[in-house]
N, C-alpha and C positions, 0 to 999 in steps of 0.2 A: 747129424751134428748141428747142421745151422737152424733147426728146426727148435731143438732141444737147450742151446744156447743162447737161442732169443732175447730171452729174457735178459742175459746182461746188457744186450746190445739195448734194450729196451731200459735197462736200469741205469746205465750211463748216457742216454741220452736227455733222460729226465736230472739227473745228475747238475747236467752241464744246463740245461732250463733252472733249475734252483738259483744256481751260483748266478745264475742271467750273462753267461757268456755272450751270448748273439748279440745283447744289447750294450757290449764293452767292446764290440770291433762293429757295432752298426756306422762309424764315421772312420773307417779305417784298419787296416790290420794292426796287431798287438802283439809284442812279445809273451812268452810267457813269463818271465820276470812280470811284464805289467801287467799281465792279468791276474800273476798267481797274488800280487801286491792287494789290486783293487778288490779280490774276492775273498781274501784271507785265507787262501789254499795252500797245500804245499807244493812247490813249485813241480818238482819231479812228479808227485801223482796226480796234478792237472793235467801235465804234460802228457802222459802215460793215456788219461782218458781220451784227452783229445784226441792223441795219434790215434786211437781206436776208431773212434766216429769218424776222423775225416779221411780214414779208410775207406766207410763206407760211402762218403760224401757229404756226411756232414760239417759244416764247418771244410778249411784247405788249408795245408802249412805250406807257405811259400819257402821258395829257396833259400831265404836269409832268415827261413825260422818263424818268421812271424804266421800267426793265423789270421784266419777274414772268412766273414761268412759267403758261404755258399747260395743253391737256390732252397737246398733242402734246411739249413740251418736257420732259413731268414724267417719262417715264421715262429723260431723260438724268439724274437725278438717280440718286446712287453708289446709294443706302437703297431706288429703287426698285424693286417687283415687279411686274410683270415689268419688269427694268430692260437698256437698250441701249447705256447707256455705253461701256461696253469693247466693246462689237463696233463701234461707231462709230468710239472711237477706233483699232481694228485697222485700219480700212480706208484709215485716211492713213500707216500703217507704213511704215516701207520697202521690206521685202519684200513687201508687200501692192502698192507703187505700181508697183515693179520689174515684179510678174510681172503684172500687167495689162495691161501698159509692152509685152511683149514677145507679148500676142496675134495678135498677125500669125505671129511666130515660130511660135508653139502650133502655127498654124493650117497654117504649113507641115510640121511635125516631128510633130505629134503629142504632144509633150510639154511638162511645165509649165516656164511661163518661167520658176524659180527655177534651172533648169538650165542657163541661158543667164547669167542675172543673177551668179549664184555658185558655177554648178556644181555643184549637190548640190538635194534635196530643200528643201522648208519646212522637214518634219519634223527631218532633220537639221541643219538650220539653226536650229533652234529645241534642239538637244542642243548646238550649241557658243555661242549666244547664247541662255541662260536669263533674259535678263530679257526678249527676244522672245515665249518661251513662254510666261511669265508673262502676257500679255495675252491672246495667244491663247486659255489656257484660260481665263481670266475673260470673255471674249468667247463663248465656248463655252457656259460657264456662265447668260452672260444667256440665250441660245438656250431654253437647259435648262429656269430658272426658267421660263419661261412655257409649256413643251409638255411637261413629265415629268409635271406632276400627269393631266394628259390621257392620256400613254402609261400610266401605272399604272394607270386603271380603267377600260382598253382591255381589261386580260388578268387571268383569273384566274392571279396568280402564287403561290396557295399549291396548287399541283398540284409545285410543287417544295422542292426539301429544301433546296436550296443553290441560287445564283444568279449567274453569275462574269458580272459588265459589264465585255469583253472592252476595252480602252480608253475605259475610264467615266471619265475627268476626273477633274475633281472630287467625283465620286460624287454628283450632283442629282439625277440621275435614279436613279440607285439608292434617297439617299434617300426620293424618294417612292414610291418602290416597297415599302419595308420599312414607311413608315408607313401602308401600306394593308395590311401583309405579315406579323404579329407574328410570327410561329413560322418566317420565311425568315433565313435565312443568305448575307450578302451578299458578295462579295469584287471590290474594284476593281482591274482588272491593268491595269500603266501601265508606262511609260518611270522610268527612276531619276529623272529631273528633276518629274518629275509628280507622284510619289509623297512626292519632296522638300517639292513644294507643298501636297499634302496637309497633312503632318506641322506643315509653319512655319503653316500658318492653321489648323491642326485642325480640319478640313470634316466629319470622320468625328466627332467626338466626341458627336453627339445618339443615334448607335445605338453607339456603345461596348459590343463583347462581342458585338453582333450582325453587326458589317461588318470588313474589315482591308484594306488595301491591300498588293498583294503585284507587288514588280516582275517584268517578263519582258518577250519581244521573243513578238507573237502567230504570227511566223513562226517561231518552236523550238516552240514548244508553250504549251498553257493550262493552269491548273490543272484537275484530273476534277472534274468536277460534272455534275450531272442536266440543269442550266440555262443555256443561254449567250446574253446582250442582247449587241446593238453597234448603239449610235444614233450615226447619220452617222459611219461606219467605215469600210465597207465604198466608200462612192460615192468616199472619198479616193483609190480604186486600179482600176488596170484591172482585166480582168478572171481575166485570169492572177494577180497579185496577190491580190483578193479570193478565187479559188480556193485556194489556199495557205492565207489566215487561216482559212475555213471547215472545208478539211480539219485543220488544227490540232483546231479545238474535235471534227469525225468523232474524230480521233486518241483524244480523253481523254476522250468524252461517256459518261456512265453509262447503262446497260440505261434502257429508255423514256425516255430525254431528249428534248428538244428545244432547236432554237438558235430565235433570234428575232431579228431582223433589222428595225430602226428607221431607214427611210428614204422615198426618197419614190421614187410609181410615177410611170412619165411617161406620159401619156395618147397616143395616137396620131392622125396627123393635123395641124389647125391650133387643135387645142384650147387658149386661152389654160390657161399652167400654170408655179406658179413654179416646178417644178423645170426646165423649158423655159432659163429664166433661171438657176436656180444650177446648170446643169450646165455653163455659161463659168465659173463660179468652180472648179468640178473640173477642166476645160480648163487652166485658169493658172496656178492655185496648186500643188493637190496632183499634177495631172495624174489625175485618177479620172474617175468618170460618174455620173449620174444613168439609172435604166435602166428599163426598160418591165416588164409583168408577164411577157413571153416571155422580155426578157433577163435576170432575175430566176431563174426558171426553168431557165436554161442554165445561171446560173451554181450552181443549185442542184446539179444531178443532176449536173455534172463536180468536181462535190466530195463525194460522198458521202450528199448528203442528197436526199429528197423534199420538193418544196414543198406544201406541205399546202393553207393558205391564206393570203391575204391581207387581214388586218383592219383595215378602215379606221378613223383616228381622227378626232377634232377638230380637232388640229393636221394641218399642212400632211403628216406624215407617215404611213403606212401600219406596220403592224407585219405583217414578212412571218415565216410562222411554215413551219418545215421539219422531218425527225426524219430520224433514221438510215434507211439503204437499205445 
């Protein structure tokens, strides 16, 4: 039953990231009169969620009623690091509800249920509905803050000149990569809507002169550099697909480059493993995978590259490292 009912615990948690509870008792506990006020809720079925979460720990209602966050509730707060807000609130989106909605479908076709739902990609659905995107990559982002400073001193990244994060975001992870990287040169390649968001929140402006954001589609081509990252890129697509964006960067990579590839191995067997579990979110959403060290591998050498090796981090992901062939 707690297996099975998940998901509400999962859908009221994101619920209560929406409404930005955590960030309405980050200076203090709150009635629910004052919060149900400030959030425009109704008083009795805030209340009702609440008591649910801080059941489990999220969020705590004191003796006189008022709530206050907890340890588990503090990084729904907007200011927190590492903060899960927006990926929380992604997960009760529409198209988030939709394509999970139609995993039976997945499971017969092979493909992600936004295909069913609207006929087209996320990805494209997030080019004609940009304030979709807009969460998504803040969602992304939370991801980011809490495993980029981990991936940057996984890898000595001053073995390169230039550094091109082949659909880097928001550039978090690149950030930290330049501030362990003084003499690296960074360039974020993204979608025009992406880039868009860069610019209106000026994400790039702490390495100004050092970083740029430069639009393109990864299946025309990348910009030439010596270096190419892509964290959680490649598992958005099959394997044919990721083929494609790899040989992109073969196409334009400079004499002794290498590409770097930030995702996660899948262990073999009944080995508990989260990428076991996010490889249904590449199932629904984007339609991608989550792939093992041999299909990692395949996908290396039919595009060009040798896989060299595979270095494991802190975080949940591996950095798989390959060079021209």
């Amino acid at each position: 039953m707690q297996i099975l009912t998940g998901k509400w615990i999962s859908s009221a948690v994101s619920a209560v990231a929406k409404f930005g509870i955590a960030d309405h008792v980050e200076h203090g506990p709150k009635t629910i009169q004052q919060l149900a006020e400030a959030t425009g809720t109704q008083e009795q079925a805030l209340y009702r969620v609440l008591r649910a979460v801080a059941s489990i720990g999220i969020f705590a209602q004191l003796e006189d009623g008022r709530f206050e966050n907890t340890a588990l509730s503090e990084p729904l707060r907007t200011n927190a690091v590492p903060c899960v807000r927006h990926l929380a609130m992604m997960m009760i989106e529409d198209w988030h509800l939709k394509a999970w909605a139609e995993l039976p479908w997945s499971m017969q076709t092979g493909q992600p249920g936004p295909m069913k739902a609207y006929g087209m990609t996320n990805f494209e659905w997030f080019g004609r509905h940009p304030d979709q995107g807009v969460i998504f990559n803040r969602a992304m982002k939370d991801i980011s803050q809490a495993d980029s400073p981990l991936i940057a001193a996984a890898y000595d990244f001053s073995v390169f000149k230039s550094l091109v994060d082949v659909a880097g975001g928001l550039g978090t992870l690149m950030g930290a990569i330049l501030d362990r990287t003084p003499a690296l040169h960074g360039i974020i390649f993204e979608m025009p809507h992406v880039v868009e968001q860069i610019k209106k929140e000026d994400s790039l402006r702490k390495w100004s002169g050092r970083c740029e954001a430069v639009v393109g589609s990864f299946f025309e081509g990348v910009p030439a550099s010596d270096g190419y990252i892509m964290k959680h890129i490649l598992h958005d697509w099959d394997d044919e697909a990721a083929s494609k964006i790899l040989r992109a960067c073969r196409k334009s990579i400079l004499p002794g480059g290498k590409v770097l590839v930030v995702d996660q191995v899948v262990p073999t067997g009944n080995t508990p493993s989260a990428s076991k579990i996010m490889d249904l979110e590449m199932l629904v959403a984007p339609g991608g995978r989550e792939r093992t060290a041999q299909e990692w591998d395949k996908v290396f050498s039919q595009s060009g590259f040798k896989l060299d090796r595979i270095i494991p981090t802190p975080a949940n992901q591996a950095i798989i490292e390959g060079s021209p062939v």
